[in-house]
C-alpha positions as CSV (number, residue, x, y, z in Angstrom):
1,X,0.0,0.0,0.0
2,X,1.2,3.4,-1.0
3,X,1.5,6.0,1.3
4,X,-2.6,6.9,1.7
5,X,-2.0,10.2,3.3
6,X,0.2,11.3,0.3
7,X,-1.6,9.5,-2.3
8,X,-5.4,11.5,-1.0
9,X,-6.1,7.8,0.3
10,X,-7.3,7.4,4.1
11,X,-4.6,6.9,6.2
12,X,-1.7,8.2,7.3
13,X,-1.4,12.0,6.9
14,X,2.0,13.2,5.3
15,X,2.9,14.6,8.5
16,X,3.1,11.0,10.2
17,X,5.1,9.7,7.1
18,X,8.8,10.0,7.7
19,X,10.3,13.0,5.7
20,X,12.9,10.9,4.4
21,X,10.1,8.8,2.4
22,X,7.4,11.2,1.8
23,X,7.1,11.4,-1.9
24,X,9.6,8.7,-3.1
25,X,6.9,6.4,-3.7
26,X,7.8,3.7,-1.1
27,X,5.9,1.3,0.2
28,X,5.3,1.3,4.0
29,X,5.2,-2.4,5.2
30,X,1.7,-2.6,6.4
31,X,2.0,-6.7,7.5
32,X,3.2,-7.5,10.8
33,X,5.6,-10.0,8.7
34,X,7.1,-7.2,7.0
35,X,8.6,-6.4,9.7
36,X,10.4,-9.4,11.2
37,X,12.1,-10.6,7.9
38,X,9.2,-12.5,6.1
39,X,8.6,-10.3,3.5
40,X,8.1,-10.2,-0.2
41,X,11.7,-11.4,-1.0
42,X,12.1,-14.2,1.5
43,X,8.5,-15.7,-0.5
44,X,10.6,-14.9,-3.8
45,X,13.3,-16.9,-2.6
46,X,11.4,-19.6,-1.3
47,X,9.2,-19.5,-4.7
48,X,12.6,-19.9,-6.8
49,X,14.1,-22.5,-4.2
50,X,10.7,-24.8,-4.8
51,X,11.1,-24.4,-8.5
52,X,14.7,-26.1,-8.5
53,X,12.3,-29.6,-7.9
54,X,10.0,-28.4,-11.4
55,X,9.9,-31.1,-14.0
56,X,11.0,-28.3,-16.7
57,X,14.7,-28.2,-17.0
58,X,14.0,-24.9,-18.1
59,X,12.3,-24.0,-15.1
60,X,15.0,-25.1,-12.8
61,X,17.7,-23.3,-14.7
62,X,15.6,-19.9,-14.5
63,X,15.1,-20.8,-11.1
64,X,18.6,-21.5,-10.3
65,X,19.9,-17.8,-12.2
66,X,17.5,-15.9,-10.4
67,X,18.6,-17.0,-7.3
68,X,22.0,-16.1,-8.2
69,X,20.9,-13.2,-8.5
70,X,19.0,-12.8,-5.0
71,X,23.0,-13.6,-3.4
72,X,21.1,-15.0,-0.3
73,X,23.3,-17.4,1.8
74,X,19.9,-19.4,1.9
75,X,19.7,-20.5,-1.4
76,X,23.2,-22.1,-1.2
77,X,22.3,-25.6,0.1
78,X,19.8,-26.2,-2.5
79,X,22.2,-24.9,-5.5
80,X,24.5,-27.1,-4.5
81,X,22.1,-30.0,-4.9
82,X,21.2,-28.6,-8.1
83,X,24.7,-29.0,-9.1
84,X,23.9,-32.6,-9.4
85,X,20.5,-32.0,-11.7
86,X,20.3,-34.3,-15.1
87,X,20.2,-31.5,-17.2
88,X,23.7,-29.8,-18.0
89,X,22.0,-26.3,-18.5
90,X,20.5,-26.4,-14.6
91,X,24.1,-27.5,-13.5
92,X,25.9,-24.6,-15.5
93,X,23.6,-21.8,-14.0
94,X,23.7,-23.2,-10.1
95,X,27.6,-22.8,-10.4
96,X,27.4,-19.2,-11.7
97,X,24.4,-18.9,-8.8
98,X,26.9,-20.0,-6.4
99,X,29.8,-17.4,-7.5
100,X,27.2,-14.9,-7.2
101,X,26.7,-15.6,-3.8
102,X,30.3,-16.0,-3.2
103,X,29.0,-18.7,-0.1
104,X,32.6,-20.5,0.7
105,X,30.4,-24.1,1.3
106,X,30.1,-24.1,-2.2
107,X,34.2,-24.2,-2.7
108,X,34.0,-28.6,-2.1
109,X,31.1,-29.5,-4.1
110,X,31.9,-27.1,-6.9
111,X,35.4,-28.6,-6.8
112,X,33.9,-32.2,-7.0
113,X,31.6,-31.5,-9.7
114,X,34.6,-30.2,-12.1
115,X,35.7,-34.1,-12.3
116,X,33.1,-35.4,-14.7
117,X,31.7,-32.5,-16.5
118,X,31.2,-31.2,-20.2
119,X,33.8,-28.2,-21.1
120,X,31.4,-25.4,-21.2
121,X,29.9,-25.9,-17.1
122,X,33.7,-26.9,-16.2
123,X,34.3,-23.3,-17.9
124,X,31.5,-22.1,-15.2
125,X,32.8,-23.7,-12.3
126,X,35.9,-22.3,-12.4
127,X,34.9,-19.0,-12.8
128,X,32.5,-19.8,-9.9
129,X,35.6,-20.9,-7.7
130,X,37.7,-17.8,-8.7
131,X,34.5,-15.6,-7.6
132,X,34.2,-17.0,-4.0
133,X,38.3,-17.1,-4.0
134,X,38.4,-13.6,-4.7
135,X,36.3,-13.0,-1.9
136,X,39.1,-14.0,0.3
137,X,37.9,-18.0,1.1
138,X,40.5,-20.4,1.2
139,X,40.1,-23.1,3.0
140,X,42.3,-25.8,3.5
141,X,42.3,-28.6,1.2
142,X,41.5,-32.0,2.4
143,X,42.9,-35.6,1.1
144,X,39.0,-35.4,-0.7
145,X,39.0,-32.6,-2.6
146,X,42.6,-33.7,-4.3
């Protein structure tokens, strides 16, 4: 909801608005939810999340790019899982999700997936790797990830 004091809606008067909003054309978070973290986004990202299960390999691989572009931590677990998917496509985009992120729990499995992988998502992962590198992540290697 608009501001309703601003917009000639019932409401809040502009006076009650902060003076730092009034105007911009924010939204005021009129949910009780909006205000403890379950908002809009965190239904996006759950949204995107449940779509990495779709049938459509298309699906999942929009899925998987959009929540690269969210870079929330929570979508890490579940792109590393799609880093497993049957579809090359759904694999390539989870990698570049989780160098957007940047998430160092994604430095093992993206490692592992690099062994038996066609050239163009190998060419992904590394970049993926690099990105969460660059961050300043380097964890030890164990006798596994050799």
């Amino acid at each position: 909801m608009l501001f309703p004091g601003v917009m000639g809606g019932v409401g809040n008067s502009p006076s009650s608005i902060p003076r730092d909003v009034v105007g911009r054309g924010k939204e005021i978070p009129n949910k009780r939810s909006d205000w403890t973290g379950m908002n809009e986004d965190t239904g996006r990202l759950e949204h995107f999340i449940a779509m990495l299960d779709d049938e459509d390999p298309s699906k999942r691989w929009k899925a998987a790019e959009s929540l690269g572009r969210f870079m929330d931590e929570r979508a890490v677990d579940p792109l590393i899982l799609a880093l497993t998917d049957e579809d090359w496509r759904v694999r390539q985009k989870a990698a570049w999700a989780l160098g957007k992120i940047g998430d160092p729990r994604a430095l093992v499995p993206l490692r592992r997936s690099l062994m038996n992988e066609r050239e163009g998502v190998k060419e992904i992962i590394e970049e993926a790797l690099d990105e969460i590198k660059a961050r300043g992540y380097h964890p030890v290697r164990s006798a596994d990830d050799r």
